[in-house]
N, C-alpha and C positions, 0 to 999 in steps of 0.2 A: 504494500500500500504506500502510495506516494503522501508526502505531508504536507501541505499547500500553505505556503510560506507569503503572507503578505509584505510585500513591497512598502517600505514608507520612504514616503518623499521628506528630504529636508523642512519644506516649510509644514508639511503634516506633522512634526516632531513639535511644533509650538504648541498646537492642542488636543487635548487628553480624547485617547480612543475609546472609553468606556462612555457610557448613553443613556446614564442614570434620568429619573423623575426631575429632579435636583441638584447641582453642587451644593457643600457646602459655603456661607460666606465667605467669604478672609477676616474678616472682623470677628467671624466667632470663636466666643475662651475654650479654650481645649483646657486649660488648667487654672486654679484657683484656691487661696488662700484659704483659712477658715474665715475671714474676714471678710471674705467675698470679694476680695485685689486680685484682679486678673495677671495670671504670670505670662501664658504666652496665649497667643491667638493661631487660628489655624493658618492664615495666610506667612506667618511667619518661619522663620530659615529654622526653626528648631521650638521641639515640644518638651516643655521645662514637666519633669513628673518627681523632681527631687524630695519636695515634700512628702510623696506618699510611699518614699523606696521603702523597705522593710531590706533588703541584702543591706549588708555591711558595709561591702564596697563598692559596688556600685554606683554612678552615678547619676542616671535616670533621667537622662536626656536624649530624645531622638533626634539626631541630627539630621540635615536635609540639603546641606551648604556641601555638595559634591556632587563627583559626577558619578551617572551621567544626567542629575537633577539638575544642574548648572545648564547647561548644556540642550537639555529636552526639556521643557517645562509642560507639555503637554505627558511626559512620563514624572514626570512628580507629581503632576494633579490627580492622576490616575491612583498613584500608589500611596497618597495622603488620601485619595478620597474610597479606596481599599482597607487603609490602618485605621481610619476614623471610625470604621462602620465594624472593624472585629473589637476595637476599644469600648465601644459603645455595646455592642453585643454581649461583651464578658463584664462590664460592667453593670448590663440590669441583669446578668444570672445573680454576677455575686455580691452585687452592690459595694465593693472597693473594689481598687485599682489594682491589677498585678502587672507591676512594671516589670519585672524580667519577663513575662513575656512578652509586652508588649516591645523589649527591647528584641527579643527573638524574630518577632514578626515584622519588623522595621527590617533585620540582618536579611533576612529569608527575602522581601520585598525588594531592594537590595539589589539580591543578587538574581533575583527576575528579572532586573529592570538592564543587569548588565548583559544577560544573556539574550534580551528581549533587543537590544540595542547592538550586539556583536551580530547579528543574525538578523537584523532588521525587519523584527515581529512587532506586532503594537502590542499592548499587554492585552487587549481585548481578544485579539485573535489569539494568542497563547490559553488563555483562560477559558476560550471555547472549543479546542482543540485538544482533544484526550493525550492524544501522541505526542504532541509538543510539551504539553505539561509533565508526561512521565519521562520524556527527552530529558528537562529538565531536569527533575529529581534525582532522574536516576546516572544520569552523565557529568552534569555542569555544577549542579547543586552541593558545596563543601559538605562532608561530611558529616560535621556537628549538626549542621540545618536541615539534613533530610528528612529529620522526621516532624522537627518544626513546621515546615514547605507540606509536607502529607496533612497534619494535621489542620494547618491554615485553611487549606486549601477546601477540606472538607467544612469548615466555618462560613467559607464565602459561600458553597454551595448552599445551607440552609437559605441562605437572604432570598426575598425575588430579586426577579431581574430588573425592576424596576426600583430595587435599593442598590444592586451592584451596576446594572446598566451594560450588561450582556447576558448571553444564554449558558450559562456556565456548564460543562462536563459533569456527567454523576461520577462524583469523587468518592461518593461512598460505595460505589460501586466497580471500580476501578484498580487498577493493579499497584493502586497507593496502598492499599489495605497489608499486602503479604510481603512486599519490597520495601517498604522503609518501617514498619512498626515494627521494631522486636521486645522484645522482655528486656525488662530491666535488668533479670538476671544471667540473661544472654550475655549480653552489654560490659559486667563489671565483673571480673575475673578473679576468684581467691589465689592469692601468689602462692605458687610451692613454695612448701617450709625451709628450704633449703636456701631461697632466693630469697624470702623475707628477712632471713637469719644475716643474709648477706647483705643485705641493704640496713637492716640495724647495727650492725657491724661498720658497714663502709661510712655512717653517717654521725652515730656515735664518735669517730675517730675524726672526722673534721672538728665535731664541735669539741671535745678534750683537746687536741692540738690550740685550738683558738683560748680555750678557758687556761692554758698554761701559759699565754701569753697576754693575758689580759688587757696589763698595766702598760704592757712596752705597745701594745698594737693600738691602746689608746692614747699615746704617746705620739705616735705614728697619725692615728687620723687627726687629733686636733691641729698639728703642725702644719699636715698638708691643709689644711682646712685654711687656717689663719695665711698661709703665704698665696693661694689660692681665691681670698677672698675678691681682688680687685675686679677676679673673670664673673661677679655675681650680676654684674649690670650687661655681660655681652651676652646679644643675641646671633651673633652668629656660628655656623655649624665648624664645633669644632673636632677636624679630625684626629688630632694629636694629644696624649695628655697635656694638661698645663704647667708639670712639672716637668724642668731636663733630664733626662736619663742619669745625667751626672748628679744631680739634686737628693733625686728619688734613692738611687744607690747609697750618697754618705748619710742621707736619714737610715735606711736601714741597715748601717753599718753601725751609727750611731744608738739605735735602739736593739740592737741584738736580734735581729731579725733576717738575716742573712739565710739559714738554715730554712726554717719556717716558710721565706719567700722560693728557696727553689725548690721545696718537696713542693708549694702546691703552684707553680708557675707563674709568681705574678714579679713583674719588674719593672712596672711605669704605674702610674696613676691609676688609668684605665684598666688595666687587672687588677690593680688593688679593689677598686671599685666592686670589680665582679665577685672577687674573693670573699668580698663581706655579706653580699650578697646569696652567694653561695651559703654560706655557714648561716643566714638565716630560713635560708630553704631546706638544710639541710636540719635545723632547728624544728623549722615548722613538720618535717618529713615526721622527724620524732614525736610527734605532739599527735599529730593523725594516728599512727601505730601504735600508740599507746594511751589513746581515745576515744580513735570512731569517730572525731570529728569531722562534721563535712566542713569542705574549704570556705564557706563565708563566716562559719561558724569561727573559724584559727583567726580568721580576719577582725571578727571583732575584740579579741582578746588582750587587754591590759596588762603594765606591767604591774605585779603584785596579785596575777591572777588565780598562780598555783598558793591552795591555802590546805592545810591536815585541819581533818575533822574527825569526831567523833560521830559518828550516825549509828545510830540500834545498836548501840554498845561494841560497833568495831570501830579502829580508829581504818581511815582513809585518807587519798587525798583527789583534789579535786580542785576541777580546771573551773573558773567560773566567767562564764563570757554573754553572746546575746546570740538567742535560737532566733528564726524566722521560716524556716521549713514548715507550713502545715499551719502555721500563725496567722502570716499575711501583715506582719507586724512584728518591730524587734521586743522580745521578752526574755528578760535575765535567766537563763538556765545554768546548770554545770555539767561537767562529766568526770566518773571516775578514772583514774591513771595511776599510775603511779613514780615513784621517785624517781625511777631511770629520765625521766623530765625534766629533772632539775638542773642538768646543767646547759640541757636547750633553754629553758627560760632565763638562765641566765644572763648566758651570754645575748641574749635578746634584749633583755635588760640595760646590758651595758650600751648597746649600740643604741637603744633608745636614750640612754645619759647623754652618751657621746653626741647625741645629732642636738638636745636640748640645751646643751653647755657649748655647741657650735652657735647655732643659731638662735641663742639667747630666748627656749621658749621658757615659760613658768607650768603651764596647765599641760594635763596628762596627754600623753601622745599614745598611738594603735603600739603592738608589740612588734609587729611587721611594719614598721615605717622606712620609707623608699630613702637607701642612702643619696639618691638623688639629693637631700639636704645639703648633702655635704660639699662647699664650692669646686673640690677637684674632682668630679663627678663629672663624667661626660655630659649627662643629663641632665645634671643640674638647672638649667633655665628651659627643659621644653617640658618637664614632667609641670602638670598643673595641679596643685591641691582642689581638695573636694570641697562642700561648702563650712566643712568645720577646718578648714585650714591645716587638714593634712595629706600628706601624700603617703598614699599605699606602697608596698612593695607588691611588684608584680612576681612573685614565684611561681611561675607555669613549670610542668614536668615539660613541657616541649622545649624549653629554654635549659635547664638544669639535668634535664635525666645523664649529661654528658659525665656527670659523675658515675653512672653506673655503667658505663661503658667499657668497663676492663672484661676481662676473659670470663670472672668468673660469675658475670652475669647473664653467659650463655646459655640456653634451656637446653639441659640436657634430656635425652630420654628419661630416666628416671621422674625430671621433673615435668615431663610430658604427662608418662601416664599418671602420676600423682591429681594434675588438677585436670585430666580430663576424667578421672574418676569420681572428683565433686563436680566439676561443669559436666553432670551427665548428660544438660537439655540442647548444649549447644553444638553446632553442626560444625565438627570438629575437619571433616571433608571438606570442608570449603574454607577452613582457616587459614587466612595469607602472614598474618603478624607473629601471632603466638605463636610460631614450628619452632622444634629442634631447629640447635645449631646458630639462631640467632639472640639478638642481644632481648632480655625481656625488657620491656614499654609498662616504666610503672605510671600509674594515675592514683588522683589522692583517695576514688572511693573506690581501690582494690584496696587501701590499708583497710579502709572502714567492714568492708564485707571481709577481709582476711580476720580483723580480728574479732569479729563474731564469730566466726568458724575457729579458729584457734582457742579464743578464751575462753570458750567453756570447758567444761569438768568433761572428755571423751579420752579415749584411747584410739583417736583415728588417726593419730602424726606419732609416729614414732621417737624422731629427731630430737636426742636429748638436748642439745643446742639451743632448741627454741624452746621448749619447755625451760630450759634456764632462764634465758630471755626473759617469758613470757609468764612464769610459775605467780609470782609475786599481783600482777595484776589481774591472774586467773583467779585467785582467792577472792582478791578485795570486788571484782565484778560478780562474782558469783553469790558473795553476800548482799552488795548492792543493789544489781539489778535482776539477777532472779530469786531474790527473797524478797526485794521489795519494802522495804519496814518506809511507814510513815514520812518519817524525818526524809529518805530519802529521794520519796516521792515529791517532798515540797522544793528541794534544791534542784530535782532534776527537770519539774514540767509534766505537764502533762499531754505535750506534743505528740504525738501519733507516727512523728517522725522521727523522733530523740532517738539515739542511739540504744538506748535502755531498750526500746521497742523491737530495734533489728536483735539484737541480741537474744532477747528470749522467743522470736520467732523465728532463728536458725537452731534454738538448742536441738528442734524436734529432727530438723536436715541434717543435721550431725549426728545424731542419736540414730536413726535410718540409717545412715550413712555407716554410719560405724556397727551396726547391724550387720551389714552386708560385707564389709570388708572380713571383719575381723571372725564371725560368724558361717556364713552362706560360704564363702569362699577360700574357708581354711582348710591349706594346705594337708593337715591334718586332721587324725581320725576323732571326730567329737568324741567324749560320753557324757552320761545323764540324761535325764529325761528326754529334756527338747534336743540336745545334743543327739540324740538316737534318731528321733527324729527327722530331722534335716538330716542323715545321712542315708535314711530309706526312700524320704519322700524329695528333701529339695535338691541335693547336689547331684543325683543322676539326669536332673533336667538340662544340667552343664554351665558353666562360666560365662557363659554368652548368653543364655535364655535367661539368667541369674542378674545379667549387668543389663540386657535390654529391659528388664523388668523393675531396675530401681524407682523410677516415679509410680508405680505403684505400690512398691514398698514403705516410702516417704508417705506416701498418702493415706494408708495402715496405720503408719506410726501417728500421722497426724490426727486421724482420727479416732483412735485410741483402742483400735485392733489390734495392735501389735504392741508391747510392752518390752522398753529391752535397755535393761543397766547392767553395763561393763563395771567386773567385779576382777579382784586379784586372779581370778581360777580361773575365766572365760565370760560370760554373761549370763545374765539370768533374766528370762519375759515374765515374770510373775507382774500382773498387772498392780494387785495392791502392795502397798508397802510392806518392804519385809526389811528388819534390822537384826536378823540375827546373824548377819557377818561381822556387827559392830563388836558381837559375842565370840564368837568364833569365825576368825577369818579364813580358816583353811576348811573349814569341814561344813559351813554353813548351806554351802549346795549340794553335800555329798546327798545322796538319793534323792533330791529334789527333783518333781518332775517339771521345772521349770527352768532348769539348769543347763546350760549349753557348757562342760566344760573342756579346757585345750589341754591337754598331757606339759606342751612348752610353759605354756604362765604358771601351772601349777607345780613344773619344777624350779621357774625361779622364785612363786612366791616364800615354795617351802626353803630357799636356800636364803630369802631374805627373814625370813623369820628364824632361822637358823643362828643368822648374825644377829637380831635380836635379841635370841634367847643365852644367846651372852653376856648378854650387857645386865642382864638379871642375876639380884641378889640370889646365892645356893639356899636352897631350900626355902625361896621366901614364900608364899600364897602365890604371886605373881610366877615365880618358876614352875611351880607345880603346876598350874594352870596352862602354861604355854606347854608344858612338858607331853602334858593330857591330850591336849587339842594336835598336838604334834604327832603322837603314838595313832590318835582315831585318823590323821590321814593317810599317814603312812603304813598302817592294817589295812585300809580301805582300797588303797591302790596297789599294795603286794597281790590281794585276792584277784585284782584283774590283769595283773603281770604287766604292769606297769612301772616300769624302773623310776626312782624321785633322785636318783643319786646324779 
């Protein structure tokens, strides 16, 4: 099928190809005060929505002062009088403003108007043209935006045509529906434990290197700052640092930084720059992994944020910043973490002193603030502060993942099959990024989905590594957010999106999960009831019918079909609570027909309790006791010729 591609003439680019009832005025308020002060008008270069932002960082302004709006004004009219009518739309659903999307739909509009103008379509014939429109999406359309562009798309279709002013495509009928929607959990990928281990490790090690140099490296920036200062009033693009090579050198010969400079590559201005930069990224890296916070959440974070509490009689500690997920609105939440934190908010700490004591502010600044402050900053005069007079630090992983770019954050097999065994759902055949053999692509909410998957209480990651890592803030989460007490619930929100939420709605996907590995698919021969079980009835079905079948195992678990707590000895599905391992930890599933147990765990648990039972007084109650519980297992498994030894 040919796709019939209307021709526009130059002087047809002056006016807008849609053929609505109506335009909008130019005089009419697109935005407004509570005082009823109009901020911007619709005829105007840009729609001011800064008052109603709820993100942190954000600025909430649609701009419109570009091309090819410049340029075609007859495609600006078009796609203002497109954003007007989806703004308008989603605000009598929800009666307030959601400007990140409305900043989406500006991007998405955008980049219709660029594609519409390289190819010299009006946007009206694009919009009525099925093929063109999925040209679009599915070819021209960046990445991040395709599903934004899918879902628009299906918005304009609700209107008539006499509110959009053409015949629009059924979008909801359309190959938008299976080609750009996917699962979220498609999308965001739990890192192998092996990779994550390695990224808290490689980023740990920037921020300790920087906290041992604290003093000299602020030493170092206030200098360059202060010699630096006169470049504050130039606007022009400067490609060179502003310090000499020769300058830059005997300062850090001067401050003992010689060393420090050529482990991490920096020797002018402009990699200093980046260096510090880095180390706050590599900061904020820390604060994700050992939070779950999503990234507007790190964004609003203060210095003096990390505070230890007492909650339900555990002591914790906890991040305290401003949630907007699920709000629509910024609301003081926290989250727990713990100590390994502390020396990312430190040194965040200091570099916020340093930029305050540069630039003479008094009142509190973000934790993340854009060294741009600082005068020997390349950026220094293009970065513009927001309307409370700070500048963000931009830390994109497209900008920074260059840190993890050594060898050993190549995906090896192992860690192939590892996360293609939790990303059961995703279409592992068609994957071009995550293979063996290359570098893995971390993003901020793989931390967040990796540590809900890691921090719970399972035995699905072996890697003592990260359970080292990770031990310390598996407790305090597992007190916190799935026990839940009071106190903890008023510090954390009661967001739908809080990280408390993701957390106790993977324990059940990991609980499944670890079902299936540790269980269905053990290499060896079960005993015990259920253990008997699965080896008459499930494992003859084979490895394959077993792994194709997890989402409905998951689905069992979740709906409380299937009951399964990883125990010292193997697992046990006893749906109600049973505490008699707390009694006896070796023998408490012995003839239980609820028991799945492994010959392997039950010989190390008996060799860890073995070294326990050392450590006990002779002859005390307590030896006697373990001596007891020790004899009933190992009778138990001599009768089945089971060696413990």
């Amino acid at each position: 099928m040919v796709i019939q591609r209307t021709q526009t003439k130059l002087t047809d680019s002056l006016l807008p190809s849609l053929s609505p009832r109506e335009f909008t005025h130019k005089k009419t308020t697109v935005t407004t005060l509570l005082n009823g002060e109009s901020v911007s008008a619709y005829g105007d270069w840009l729609w001011d929505f800064r008052y109603f932002v709820a993100s942190n960082k954000g600025d909430g302004i649609l701009y419109f002062n570009k091309e090819p709006y410049l340029s075609n004004p007859g495609i600006l009219q078009d796609v203002k009088h497109l954003l007007w009518h989806l703004i308008k739309l989603n605000f009598y659903k929800k009666k307030t403003h959601s400007v990140s999307a409305y900043l989406r739909w500006a991007s998405a509009l955008h980049c219709l108007s660029n594609y519409c103008t390289n190819n010299n379509l009006s946007i009206a014939t694009c919009l009525t043209q099925e093929k063109l429109c999925l040209e679009f999406v599915h070819k021209f359309c960046p990445q991040p935006r395709k599903r934004t562009a899918a879902s628009m798309l299906k918005m304009l279709f609700s209107l008539t045509i006499e509110e959009i002013g053409c015949k629009m495509f059924d979008a909801y009928h359309s190959e938008l529906s299976t080609s750009t929607e996917s699962n979220q959990e498609e999308q965001t990928l739990v890192i192998p434990s092996r990779l994550l281990f390695k990224c808290i490790k490689t980023t740990k090690k920037i921020v300790s290197d920087f906290n041992l140099h604290l003093e000299d490296l602020k030493l170092l920036t206030l200098e360059m700052h202060r010699e630096t200062a006169k470049y504050s009033g130039a606007r022009q693009y400067l490609h060179e640092g502003k310090i000499s090579p020769l300058r830059f050198n005997e300062l850090i010969d001067q401050y003992n930084l010689r060393k420090l400079s050529e482990h991490y590559k920096w020797n002018n201005s402009i990699s200093f720059g980046r260096y510090l930069s880095e180390v706050q990224f590599s900061s904020k890296t820390l604060i994700h992994i050992y939070s779950g916070m999503r990234d507007d959440e790190a964004y609003s974070l203060l210095p003096g944020c990390l505070c230890e509490e007492t909650v339900d009689g555990e002591v914790g500690y906890w991040l305290h910043g401003i949630a907007t997920k699920g709000y629509g609105r910024k609301k003081p939440a926290a989250w727990v973490t713990s100590l390994d934190v502390c020396p990312a908010i430190t040194v965040c700490e200091a570099i916020c002193d340093w930029i305050k004591i540069a630039c003479k502010i008094e009142r509190a600044i973000p934790l993340f603030s854009n060294i741009s402050h600082f005068a020997f900053a390349l950026s220094h005069n293009r970065i513009k502060p927001n309307e409370n007079g700070n500048k963000f630090s931009n830390l994109t992983h497209a900008t920074f993942n260059r840190i993890f770019k050594t060898s050993e954050f190549i995906i090896s097999e192992k860690d192939s099959i590892e996360v293609q065994f939790i990303e059961y759902a995703r279409n592992w055949d068609a994957e071009e990024i995550y293979i063996t053999g290359v570098h893995w692509h971390f993003t901020t909410h793989q931390f967040r989905r990796s540590l809900a998957y890691y921090g719970i209480e399972s035995g699905l990651i072996r890697f003592s590594s990260l359970h080292e890592q990770l031990q310390h803030i598996r407790m305090q989460m597992t007190t916190h957010y799935s026990k839940g007490g009071s106190v903890a619930t008023s510090l954390i929100g009661n967001s739908t999106n809080h990280f408390q939420h993701e957390f106790k709605r993977v324990t059940t996907i990991v609980r499944a999960l670890d079902y299936v590995k540790t269980i269905l698919l053990s290499d060896e021969e079960l005993i015990g009831g259920y253990g008997k079980h699965v080896e008459k009835n499930i494992k003859p079905l084979g490895k394959e019918h077993i792994l194709i079948h997890r989402q409905k195992t998951i689905e069992q678990v979740q709906a409380g079909l299937l009951a399964y707590t990883p125990r010292a000895t193997g697992g046990c599905m006893n749906p109600n609570p049973c505490h008699r391992h707390l009694i006896n930890p070796l023998s408490a599933c012995v003839g239980c027909a609820h028991a799945a147990l492994i010959p392997s765990r039950i010989r190390l648990a008996v060799s860890t309790f073995n070294d326990f039972l050392a450590t006990l007084q002779p002859n005390s109650p307590e030896q006697i006791s373990a001596i007891k519980e020790l004899n009933i297992i190992t009778d138990h498994f001599q009768r089945q010729n089971i060696e413990l030894a």
